[in-house]
C-alpha positions in Angstrom: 9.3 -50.4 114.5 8.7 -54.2 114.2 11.2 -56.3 111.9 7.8 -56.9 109.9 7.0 -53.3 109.7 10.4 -52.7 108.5 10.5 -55.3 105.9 7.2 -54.1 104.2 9.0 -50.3 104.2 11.8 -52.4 102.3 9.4 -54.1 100.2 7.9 -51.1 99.0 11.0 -49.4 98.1 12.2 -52.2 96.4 9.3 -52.0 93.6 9.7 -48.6 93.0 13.4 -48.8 92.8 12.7 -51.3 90.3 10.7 -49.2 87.8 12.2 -45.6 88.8 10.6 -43.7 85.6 7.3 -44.7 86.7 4.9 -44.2 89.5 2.6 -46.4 91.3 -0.5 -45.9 93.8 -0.7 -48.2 97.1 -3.1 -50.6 94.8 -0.8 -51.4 92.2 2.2 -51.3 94.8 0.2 -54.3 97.2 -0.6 -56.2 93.6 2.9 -56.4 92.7 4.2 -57.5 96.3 0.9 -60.1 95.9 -1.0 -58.8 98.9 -4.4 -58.6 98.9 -5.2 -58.1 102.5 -7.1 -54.7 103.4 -4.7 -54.0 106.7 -1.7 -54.4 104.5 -2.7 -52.1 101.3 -3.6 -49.4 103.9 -0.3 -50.2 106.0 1.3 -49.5 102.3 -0.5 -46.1 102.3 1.1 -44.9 105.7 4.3 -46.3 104.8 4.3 -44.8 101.3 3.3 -41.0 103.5 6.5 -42.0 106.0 8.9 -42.7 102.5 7.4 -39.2 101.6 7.9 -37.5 104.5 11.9 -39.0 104.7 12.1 -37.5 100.9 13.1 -41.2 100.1 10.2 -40.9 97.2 8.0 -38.5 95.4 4.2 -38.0 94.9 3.9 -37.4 90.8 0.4 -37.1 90.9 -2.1 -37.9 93.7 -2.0 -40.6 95.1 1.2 -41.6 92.7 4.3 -42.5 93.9 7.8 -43.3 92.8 11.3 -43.6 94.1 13.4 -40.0 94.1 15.9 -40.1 91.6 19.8 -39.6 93.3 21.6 -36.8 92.1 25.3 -38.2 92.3 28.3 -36.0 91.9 32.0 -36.9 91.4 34.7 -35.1 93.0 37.6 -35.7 95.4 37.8 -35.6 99.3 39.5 -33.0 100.6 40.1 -33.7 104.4 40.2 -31.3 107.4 42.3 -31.9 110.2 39.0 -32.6 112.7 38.5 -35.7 110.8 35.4 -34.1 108.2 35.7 -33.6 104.6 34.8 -31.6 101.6 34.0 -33.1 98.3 35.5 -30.8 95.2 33.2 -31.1 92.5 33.9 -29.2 89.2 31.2 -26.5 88.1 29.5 -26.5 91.7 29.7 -23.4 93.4 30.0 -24.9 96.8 31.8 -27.5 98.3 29.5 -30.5 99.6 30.6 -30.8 103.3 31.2 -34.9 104.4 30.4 -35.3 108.3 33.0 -37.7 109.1 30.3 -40.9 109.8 28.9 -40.3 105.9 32.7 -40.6 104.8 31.9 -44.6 104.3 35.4 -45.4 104.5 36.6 -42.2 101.9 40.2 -41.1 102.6 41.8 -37.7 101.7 42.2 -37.4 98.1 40.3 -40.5 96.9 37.8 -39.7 93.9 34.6 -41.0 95.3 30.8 -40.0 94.1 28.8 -38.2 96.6 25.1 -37.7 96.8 23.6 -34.3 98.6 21.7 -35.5 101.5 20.6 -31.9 103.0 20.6 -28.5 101.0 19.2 -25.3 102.6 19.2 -22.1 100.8 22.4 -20.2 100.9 23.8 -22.9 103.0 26.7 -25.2 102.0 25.3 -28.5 101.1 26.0 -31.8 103.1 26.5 -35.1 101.5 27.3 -38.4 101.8 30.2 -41.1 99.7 28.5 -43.8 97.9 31.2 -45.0 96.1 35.0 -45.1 96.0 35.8 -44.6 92.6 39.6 -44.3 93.3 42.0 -44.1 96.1 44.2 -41.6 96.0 46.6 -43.4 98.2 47.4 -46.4 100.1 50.9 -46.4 101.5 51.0 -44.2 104.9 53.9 -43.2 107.0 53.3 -43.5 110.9 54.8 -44.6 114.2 53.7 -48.4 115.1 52.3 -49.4 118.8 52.5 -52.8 118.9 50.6 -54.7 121.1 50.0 -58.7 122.0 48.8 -60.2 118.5 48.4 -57.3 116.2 49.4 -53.6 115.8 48.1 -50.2 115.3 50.7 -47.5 112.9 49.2 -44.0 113.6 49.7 -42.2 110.7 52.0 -39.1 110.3 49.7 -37.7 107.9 47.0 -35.2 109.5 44.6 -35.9 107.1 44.1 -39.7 108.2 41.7 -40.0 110.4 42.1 -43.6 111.3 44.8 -45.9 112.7 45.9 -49.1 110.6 45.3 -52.6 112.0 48.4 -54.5 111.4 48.3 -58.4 112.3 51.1 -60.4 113.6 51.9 -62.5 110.5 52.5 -58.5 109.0 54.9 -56.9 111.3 58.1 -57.6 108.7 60.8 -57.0 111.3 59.1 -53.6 113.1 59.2 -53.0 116.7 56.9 -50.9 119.1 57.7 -47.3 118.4 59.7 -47.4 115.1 59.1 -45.6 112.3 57.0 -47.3 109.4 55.9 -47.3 105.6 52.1 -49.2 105.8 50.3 -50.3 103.0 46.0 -50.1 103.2 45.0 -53.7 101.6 41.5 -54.1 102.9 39.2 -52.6 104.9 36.3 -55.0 105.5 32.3 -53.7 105.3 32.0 -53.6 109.3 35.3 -53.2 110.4 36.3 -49.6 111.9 39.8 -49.3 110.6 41.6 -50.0 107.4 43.8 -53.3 107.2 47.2 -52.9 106.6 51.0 -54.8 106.2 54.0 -53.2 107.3 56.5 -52.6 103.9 59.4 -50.7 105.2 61.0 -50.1 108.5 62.4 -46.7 108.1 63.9 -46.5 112.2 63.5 -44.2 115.2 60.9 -41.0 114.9 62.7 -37.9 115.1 65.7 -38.9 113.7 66.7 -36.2 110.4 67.3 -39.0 107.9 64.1 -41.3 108.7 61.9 -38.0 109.0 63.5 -36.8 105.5 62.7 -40.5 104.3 59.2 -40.4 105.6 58.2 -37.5 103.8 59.3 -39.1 100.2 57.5 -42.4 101.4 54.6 -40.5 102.1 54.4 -39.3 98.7 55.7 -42.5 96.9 58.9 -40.8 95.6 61.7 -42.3 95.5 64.9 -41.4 97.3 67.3 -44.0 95.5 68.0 -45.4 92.0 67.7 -48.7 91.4 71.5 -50.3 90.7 70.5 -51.3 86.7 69.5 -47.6 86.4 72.8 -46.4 87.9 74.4 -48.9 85.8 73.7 -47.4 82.9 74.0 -43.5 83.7 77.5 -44.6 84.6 78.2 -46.4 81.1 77.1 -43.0 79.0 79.8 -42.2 76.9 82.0 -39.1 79.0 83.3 -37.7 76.1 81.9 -35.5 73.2 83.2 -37.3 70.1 84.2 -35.1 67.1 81.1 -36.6 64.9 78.2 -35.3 67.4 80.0 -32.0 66.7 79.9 -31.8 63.2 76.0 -32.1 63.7 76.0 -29.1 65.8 76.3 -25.2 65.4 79.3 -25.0 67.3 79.3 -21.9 69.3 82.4 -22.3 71.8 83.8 -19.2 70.6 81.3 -16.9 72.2 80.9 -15.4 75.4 78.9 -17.6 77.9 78.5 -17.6 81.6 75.8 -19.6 84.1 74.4 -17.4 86.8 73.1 -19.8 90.0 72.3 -20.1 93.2 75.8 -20.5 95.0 75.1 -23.8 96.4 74.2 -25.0 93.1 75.3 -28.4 91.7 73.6 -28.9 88.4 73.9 -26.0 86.0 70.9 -26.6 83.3 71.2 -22.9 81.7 73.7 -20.5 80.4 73.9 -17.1 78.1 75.8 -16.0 75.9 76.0 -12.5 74.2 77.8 -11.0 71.1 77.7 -7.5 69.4 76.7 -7.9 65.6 77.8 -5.4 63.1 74.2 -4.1 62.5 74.4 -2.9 65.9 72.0 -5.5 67.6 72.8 -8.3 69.4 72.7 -11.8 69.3 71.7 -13.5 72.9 71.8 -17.4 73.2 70.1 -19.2 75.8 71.5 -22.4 76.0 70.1 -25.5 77.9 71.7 -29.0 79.2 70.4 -31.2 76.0 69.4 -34.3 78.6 67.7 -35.8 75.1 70.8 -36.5 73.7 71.8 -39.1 76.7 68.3 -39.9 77.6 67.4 -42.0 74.4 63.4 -42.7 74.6 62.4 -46.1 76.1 65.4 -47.0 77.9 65.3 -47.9 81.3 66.8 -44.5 82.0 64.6 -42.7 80.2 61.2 -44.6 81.8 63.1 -44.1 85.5 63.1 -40.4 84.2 59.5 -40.4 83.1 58.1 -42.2 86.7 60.1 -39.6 88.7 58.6 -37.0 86.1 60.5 -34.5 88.2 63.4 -33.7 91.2 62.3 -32.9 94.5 63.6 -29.7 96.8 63.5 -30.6 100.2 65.0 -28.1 102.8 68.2 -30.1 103.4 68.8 -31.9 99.8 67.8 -32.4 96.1 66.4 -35.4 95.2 67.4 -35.6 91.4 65.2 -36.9 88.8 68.5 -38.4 86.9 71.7 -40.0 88.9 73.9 -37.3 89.5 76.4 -38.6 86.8 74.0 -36.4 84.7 72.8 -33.7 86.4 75.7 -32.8 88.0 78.4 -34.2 85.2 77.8 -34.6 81.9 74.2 -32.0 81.8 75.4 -29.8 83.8 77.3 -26.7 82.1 80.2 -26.4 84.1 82.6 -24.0 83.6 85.8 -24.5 81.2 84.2 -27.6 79.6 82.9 -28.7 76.3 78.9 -29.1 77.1 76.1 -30.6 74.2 73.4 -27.7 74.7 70.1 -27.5 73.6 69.7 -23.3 72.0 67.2 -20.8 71.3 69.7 -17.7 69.8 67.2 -14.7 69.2 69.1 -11.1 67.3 67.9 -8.5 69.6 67.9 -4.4 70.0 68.7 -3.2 73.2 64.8 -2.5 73.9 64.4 -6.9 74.3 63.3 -6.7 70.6 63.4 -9.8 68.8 64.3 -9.6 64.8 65.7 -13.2 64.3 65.0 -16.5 65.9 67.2 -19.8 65.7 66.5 -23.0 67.9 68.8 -26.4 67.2 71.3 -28.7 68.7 74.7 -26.6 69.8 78.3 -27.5 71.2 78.8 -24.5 73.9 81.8 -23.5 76.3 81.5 -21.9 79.3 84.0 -19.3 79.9 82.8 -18.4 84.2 80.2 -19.6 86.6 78.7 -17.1 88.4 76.4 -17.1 91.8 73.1 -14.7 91.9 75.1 -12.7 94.1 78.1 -12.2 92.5 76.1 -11.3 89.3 74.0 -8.8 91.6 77.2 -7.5 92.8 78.1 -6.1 89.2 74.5 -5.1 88.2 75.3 -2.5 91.2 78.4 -1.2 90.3 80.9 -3.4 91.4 83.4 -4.9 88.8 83.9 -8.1 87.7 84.6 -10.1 84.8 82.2 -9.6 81.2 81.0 -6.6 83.4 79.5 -4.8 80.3 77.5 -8.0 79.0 75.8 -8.3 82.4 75.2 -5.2 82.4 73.4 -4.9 79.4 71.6 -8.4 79.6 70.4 -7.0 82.8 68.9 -3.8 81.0 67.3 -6.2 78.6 65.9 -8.4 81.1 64.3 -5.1 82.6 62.8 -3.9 79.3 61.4 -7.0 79.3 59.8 -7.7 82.8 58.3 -4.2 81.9 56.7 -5.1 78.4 55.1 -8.5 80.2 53.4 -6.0 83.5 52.4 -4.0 80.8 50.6 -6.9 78.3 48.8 -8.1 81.9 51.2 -10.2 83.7 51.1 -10.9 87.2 53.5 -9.6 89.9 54.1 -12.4 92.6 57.5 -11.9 94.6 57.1 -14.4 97.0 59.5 -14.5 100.1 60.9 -18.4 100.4 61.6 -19.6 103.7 65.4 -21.2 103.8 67.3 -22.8 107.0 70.8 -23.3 108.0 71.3 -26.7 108.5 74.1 -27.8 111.3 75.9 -31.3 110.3 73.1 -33.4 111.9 70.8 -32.0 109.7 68.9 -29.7 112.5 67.7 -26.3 112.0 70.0 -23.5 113.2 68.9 -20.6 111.5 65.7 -19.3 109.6 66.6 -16.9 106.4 64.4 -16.0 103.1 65.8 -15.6 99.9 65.4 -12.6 98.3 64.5 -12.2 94.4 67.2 -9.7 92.8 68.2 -8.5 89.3 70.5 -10.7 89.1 67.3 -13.4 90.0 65.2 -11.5 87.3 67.6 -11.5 84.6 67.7 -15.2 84.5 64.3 -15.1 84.6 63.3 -13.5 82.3 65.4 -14.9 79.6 64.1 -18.7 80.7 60.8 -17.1 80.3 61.6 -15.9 76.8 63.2 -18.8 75.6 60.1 -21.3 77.2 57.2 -18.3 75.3 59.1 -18.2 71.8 59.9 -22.0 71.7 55.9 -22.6 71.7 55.1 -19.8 69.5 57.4 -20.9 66.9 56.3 -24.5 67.6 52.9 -23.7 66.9 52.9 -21.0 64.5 55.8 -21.6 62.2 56.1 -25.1 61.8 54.7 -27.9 59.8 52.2 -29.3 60.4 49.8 -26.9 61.5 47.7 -28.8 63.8 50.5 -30.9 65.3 51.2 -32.5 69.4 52.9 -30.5 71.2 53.8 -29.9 75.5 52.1 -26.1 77.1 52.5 -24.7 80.4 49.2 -23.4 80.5 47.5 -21.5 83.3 43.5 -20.6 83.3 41.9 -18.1 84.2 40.5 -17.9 88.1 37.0 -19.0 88.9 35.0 -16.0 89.4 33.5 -17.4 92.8 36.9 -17.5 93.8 37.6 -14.0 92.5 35.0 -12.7 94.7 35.8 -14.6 97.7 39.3 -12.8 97.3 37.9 -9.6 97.2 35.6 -10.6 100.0 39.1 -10.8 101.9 40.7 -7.9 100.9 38.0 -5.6 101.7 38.4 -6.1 104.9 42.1 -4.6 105.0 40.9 -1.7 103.2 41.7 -3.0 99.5 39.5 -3.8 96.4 39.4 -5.5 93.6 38.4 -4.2 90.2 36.6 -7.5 89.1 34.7 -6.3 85.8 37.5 -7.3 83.3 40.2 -9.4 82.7 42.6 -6.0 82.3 41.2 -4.3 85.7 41.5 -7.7 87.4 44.9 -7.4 86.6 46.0 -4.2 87.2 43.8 -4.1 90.8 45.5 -7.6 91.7 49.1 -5.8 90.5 48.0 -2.4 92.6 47.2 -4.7 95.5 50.7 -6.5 95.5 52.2 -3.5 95.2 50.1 -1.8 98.1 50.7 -4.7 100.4 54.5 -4.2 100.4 56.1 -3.9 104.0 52.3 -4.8 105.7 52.0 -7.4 108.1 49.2 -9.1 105.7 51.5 -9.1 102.7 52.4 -12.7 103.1 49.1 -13.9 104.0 47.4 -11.8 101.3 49.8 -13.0 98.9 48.9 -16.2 99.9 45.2 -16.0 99.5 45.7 -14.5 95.9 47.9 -17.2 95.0 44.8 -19.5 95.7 42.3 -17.8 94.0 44.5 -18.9 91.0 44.3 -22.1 88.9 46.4 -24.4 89.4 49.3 -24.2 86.1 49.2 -28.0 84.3 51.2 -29.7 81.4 48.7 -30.5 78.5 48.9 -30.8 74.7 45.7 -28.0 74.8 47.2 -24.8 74.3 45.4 -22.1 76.4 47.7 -20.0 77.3 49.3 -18.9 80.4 47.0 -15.9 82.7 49.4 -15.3 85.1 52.6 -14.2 82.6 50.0 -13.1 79.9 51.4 -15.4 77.1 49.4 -16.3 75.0 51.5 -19.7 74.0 54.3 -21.0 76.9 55.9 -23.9 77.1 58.5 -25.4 79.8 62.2 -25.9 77.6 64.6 -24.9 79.8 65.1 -27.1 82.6 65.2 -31.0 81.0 67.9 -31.7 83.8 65.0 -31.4 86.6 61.9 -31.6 84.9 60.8 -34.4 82.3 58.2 -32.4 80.5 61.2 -30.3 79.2 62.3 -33.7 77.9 59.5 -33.9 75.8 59.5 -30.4 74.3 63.2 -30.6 73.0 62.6 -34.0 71.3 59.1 -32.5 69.6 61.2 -29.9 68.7 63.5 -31.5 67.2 61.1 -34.1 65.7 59.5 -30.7 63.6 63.0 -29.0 63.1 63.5 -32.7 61.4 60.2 -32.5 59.3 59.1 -35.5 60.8 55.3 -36.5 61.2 53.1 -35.6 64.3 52.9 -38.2 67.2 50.1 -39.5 68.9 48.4 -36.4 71.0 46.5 -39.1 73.7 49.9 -40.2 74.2 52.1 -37.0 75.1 48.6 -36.1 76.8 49.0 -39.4 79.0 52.7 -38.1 79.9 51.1 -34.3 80.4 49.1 -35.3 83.3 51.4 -37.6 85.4 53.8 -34.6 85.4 51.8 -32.9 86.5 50.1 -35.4 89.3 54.7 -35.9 90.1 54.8 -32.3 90.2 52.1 -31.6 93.0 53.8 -34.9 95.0 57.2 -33.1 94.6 55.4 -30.1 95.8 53.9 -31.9 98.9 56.7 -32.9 100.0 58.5 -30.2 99.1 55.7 -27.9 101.7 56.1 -31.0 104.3 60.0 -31.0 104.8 59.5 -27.1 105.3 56.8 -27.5 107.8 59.2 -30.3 109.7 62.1 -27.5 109.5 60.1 -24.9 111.0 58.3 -27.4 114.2 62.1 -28.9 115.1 63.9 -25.4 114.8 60.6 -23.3 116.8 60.5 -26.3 119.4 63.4 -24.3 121.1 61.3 -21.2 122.0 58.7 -22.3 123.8 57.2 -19.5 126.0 58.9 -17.2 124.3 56.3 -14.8 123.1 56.6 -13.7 119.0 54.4 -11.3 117.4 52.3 -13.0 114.3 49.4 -12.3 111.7 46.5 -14.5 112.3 46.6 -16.2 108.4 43.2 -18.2 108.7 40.5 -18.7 111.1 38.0 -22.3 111.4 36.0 -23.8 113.3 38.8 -25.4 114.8 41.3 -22.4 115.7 43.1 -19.5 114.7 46.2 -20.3 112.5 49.3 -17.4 113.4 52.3 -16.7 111.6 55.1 -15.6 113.1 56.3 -12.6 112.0 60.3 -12.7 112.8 60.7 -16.3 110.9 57.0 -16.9 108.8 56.4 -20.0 111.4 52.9 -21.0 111.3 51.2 -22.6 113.9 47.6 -23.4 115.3 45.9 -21.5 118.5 43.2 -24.3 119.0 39.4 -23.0 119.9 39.2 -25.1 122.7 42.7 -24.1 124.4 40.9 -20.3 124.3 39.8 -20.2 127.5 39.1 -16.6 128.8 35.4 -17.2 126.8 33.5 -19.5 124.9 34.1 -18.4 120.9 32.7 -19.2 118.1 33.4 -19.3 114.3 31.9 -16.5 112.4 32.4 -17.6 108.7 31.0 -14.5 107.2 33.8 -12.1 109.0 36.3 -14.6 108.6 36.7 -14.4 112.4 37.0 -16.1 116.3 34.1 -14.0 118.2 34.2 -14.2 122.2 30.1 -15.1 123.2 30.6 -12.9 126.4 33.1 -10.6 125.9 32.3 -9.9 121.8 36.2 -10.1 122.1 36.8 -10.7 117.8 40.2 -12.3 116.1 39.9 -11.3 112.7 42.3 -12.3 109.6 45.2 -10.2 109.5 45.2 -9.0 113.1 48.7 -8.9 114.6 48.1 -11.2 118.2 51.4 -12.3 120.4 51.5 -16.0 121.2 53.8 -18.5 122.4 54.9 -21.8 121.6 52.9 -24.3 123.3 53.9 -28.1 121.8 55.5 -29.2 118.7 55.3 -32.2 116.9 58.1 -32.3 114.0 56.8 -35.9 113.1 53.1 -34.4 112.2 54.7 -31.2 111.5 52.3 -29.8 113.8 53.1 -26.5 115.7 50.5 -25.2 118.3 50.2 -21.9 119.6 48.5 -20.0 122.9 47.4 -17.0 122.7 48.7 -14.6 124.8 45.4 -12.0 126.3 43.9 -11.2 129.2 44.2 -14.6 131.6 43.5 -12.4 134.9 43.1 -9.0 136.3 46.7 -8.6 136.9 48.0 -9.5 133.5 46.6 -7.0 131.2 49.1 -7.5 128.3 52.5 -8.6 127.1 55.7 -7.2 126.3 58.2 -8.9 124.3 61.3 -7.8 125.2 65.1 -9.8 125.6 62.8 -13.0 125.5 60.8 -12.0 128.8 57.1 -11.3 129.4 56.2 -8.0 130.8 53.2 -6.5 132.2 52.4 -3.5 129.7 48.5 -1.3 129.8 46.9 -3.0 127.1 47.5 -1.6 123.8 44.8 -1.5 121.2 43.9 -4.0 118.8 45.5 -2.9 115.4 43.1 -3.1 112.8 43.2 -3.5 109.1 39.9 -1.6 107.8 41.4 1.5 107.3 40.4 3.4 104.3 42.1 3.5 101.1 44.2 6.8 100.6 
């Protein structure tokens, strides 16, 4: 097309962009462009059929045109690791697929709007940015390759698809190979990747502590407390003075314990239990009061509030306050004096409630226990306040039983843990295991956190008041379907015509799944077809424990939401007025935003455990259950230590295969040879990279005539008669 030819096509769009409600014929289009040559008007006309044909415009009427209106949808970029992306809209039913070259510079996680470019009937749509509304991010972690003038850093993160130019004059100190903190500061109109200057040099990849470090950089969270913070934790007065007392019910003279995990350092919770006279008993749950030390606007309390939340990594804690508080003057040690924050309910032995009392306390702690001490006594072994475990424990039962029964989910999730040696590398791979003693604790937290809000809200002036829920909604039903989509193809189903039978079939298929090489997966993919649980001052209650109003109260010492419930709490105990709801709301949703960081991170660390400690068995063939299967490869966990790792399409090379996105499955084009979720495969370790966490896998089948199968066996590779597949559509007994 000649530049003239194009200019007129310009032209033309450009008047009907200009009046978009209204419609023109190629008459009224040459009059308003001032032509009134015959060749031009009936170029107009062919153009105006070309602009049709491209679905740029519309006819109205005939011979009426006008410009198509854009239908623009806001969501947020969810990257795959091939370098496309998915925009997440809310209320569509489909995510709108992003080719990588209509990303226009969108990274993952950036709100952007989107406009659908192709939609064909029961096909996912495909779209293209328009707009960055919002990055999500700008600071990257990544390994620097320096070169004569200027630099790349090639990200850690999978989900960047595009090395950082770093000029000369922005190097601060790195060298080739070091490990960096980059920060995105332009990224010109026609220039292919983002500009960027060096912040922080963390050291040499694969070193523990700059991995460790890399992760919280990733995530912007900070590993260290600024020296005027620490100052001033340390200046907190140490002891309790006989005046905060006096404001206090004083209950030192009753039988408390703490149950934790034995490597514990921060104890945020304790019990305590004594008979009354009427024959019930009255059960105190008793929490750290951090809001007595962290006094609102201080720069403790806003260090507090940024951090929102402590992070679990696989080798430490990082603590939302200096450890002078959550492992001193918070933390209810044993044999000490501790200022408590206390929810006392009367109860029957049934985990009846007749009395409630919530309030500032003064509490002593007469014996620490770990969860597996506690468990210990809970089966028959004896130990000190034997009898008050014992019958906390029968409580706690009655009332796990009464929440399954009013619709609560069952999720017992196995945790991946490593033994660490004293260079902080992986030695062992163990889970932790959820026992009574586990439960009891739990279920007292839980009825501490679902009373707080109900008396909150129901019993309290005034009646429509600001106040901090836990709330969890409902699933989508697409995703509801999709789930039982899944399951189907193991032989389960879902009962999706009620909130009660979606319940009890999701219970029933937990329960069915126990001891099944899909359990984790499965439990996995239910987990998913959940919403996401969020702080807000809405109350909608919480689907997955079937409470009706929940709140988070018992963990201020690691979470700053819990903060904010004790002093609105208090601030209604003290018949004070209502503060302002867009303000807690404003709090609500950065801890949550801190909360899925800390959970990021939390995910990453794990995933860099499980590459460095799986990097020492490769060709050794392990047994797995494929978890997921994409266009890109067959995703395999391994069954001895829940190691995931990739089998990439293209590395499968006895056949071409192809993704089949209806049976969730890798489908050989010659042999029909299928890998379907859930079927058990053998693989072996083909390359790590700890830094990306990136594991990949080969799949172990037929490679030639001789090798029919594998045995795995003392580490060695045998030749066996091949087995057959195991398969998961078996019927339901």
């Amino acid at each position: 097309m000649s530049k003239n030819k194009e200019s007129l096509l310009i032209k033309i769009l450009q008047v009907l962009g200009a009046h978009p409600n209204k419609s023109f014929n190629y008459k009224q289009i040459a009059a308003k462009l001032e032509f009134d040559s015959e060749a031009v008007r009936k170029q107009i006309q062919k153009d105006l059929k070309k602009l049709l044909k491209s679905n740029k415009i519309e006819e109205t009427s005939r011979g009426k045109y006008r410009i198509k209106a854009k239908k623009i949808y806001v969501g947020v970029i969810d990257m795959t690791n091939n370098g496309s992306g998915f925009a997440i809209v809310d209320g569509l039913e489909n995510d709108i697929f992003i080719p990588n070259y209509r990303l226009n510079k969108a990274l993952h996680g950036d709100l952007v709007e989107v406009e659908i470019i192709k939609q064909k009937p029961g096909k996912r749509p495909e779209g293209e940015v328009v707009k960055i509304i919002e990055r999500a991010k700008i600071h990257f972690t990544g390994i620097v390759k320096m070169f004569r003038n200027y630099a790349f850093v090639d990200p850690d993160d999978v989900k960047m698809y595009k090395e950082i130019f770093v000029s000369k004059d922005h190097f601060n100190g790195a060298e080739d190979g070091q490990k960096v903190v980059v920060e995105i500061y332009d990224w010109p109109e026609k220039v292919g990747s983002p500009i960027g200057k060096i912040i922080k040099v963390l050291g040499q990849p694969g070193d523990h502590e700059v991995e460790i470090h890399a992760i919280l950089d990733e995530y912007d969270l900070p590993y260290e407390f600024d020296p005027e913070v620490q100052a001033f934790a340390d200046n907190l007065p140490k002891q309790i003075s006989k005046e905060e007392i006096k404001k206090r019910r004083d209950m030192r003279h009753v039988t408390t314990f703490t149950i934790d995990p034995v490597d514990a350092k921060d104890f945020d919770d304790a019990l305590s239990i004594q008979k009354l006279d009427n024959g019930h008993y009255e059960i105190g749950i008793h929490i750290a009061d951090v809001s007595h030390y962290l006094q609102p606007d201080t720069i403790l309390d806003k260090e507090a509030y940024n951090r929102a939340t402590s992070v679990y990594l696989v080798d430490r804690v990082v603590p939302m306050l200096p450890e002078v508080l959550s492992n001193e003057l918070c933390s209810l040690r044993p044999h000490e004096d501790k200022l408590t924050y206390s929810a006392v309910f009367e109860m029957d032995e049934n985990g009846k409630v007749y009395k409630e009392w919530y309030g500032r306390t003064v509490t002593h702690s007469d014996r620490r226990f770990t969860y597996e001490q506690a468990q210990e006594i809970i089966e028959g072994a004896d130990g000190d306040f034997k009898d008050d475990i014992l019958l906390l424990d029968k409580i706690a039962k009655k009332l796990r039983q009464q929440r399954f029964k009013h619709g609560a989910l069952s999720f017992d999730r196995v945790e991946v843990r490593f033994k660490v040696d004293d260079k902080g590398n992986p030695v062992e791979v163990y889970f932790k295991e959820s026992k009574d003693a586990n439960k009891l604790i739990e279920e007292f937290m839980l009825l501490a956190n679902r009373k707080v809000a109900e008396f909150v809200t129901k019993k309290l002036p005034p009646k429509d008041k600001t106040f901090v829920y836990r709330v969890h909604d409902e699933p989508a039903p697409d995703k509801l379907q999709d789930l039982n989509n899944i399951v189907q193809k193991f032989g389960y189903k879902l009962d999706l015509k009620s909130r009660k039978s979606i319940i009890k079939s999701i219970n029933h298929l937990l329960e069915e799944i126990q001891d099944k090489p899909e359990k984790n997966m499965l439990e996995t993919l239910t987990i998913r077809s959940m919403s996401k649980a969020v702080y807000t001052t809405d109350n909608r209650g919480h689907y997955g424990l079937a409470f009706d109003y929940y709140t988070h109260f018992t963990s201020p010492i690691r979470r700053y939401p819990d903060v904010m419930v004790h002093r609105l709490l208090q601030n209604y105990l003290d018949k004070k007025s209502s503060p302002d709801k867009e303000a807690c709301e404003k709090k609500c949703i950065h801890s949550t935003n801190m909360e899925i960081q800390a959970s990021s991170a939390e995910r990453d660390s794990i995933k860099y455990m499980q590459a460095k400690y799986i990097e020492h068995f490769k060709d050794t063939p392990f047994e797995g259950v494929i978890t997921g299967v994409t266009e890109w490869g067959i995703y395999v966990e391994l069954t001895a230590n829940k190691v995931e790792g990739l089998v990439r399409r293209t590395e499968m090379r006895d056949d071409y295969y192809y993704y089949d996105e209806d049976q969730y499955a890798m489908i050989g084009e010659i042999t029909g040879k299928k890998y379907q979720l859930g079927d058990i495969v053998v693989v072996k370790v083909k390359k790590t990279n700890p830094e990306k966490k990136q594991i990949d896998f080969e799949m172990l089948y037929d490679t030639d005539e001789d090798q029919d199968n594998i045995e795995i066996k003392n580490n060695t590779v045998s030749k066996l008669p091949k087995p057959k597949r195991r398969q998961y559509n078996r019927k339901k007994k």
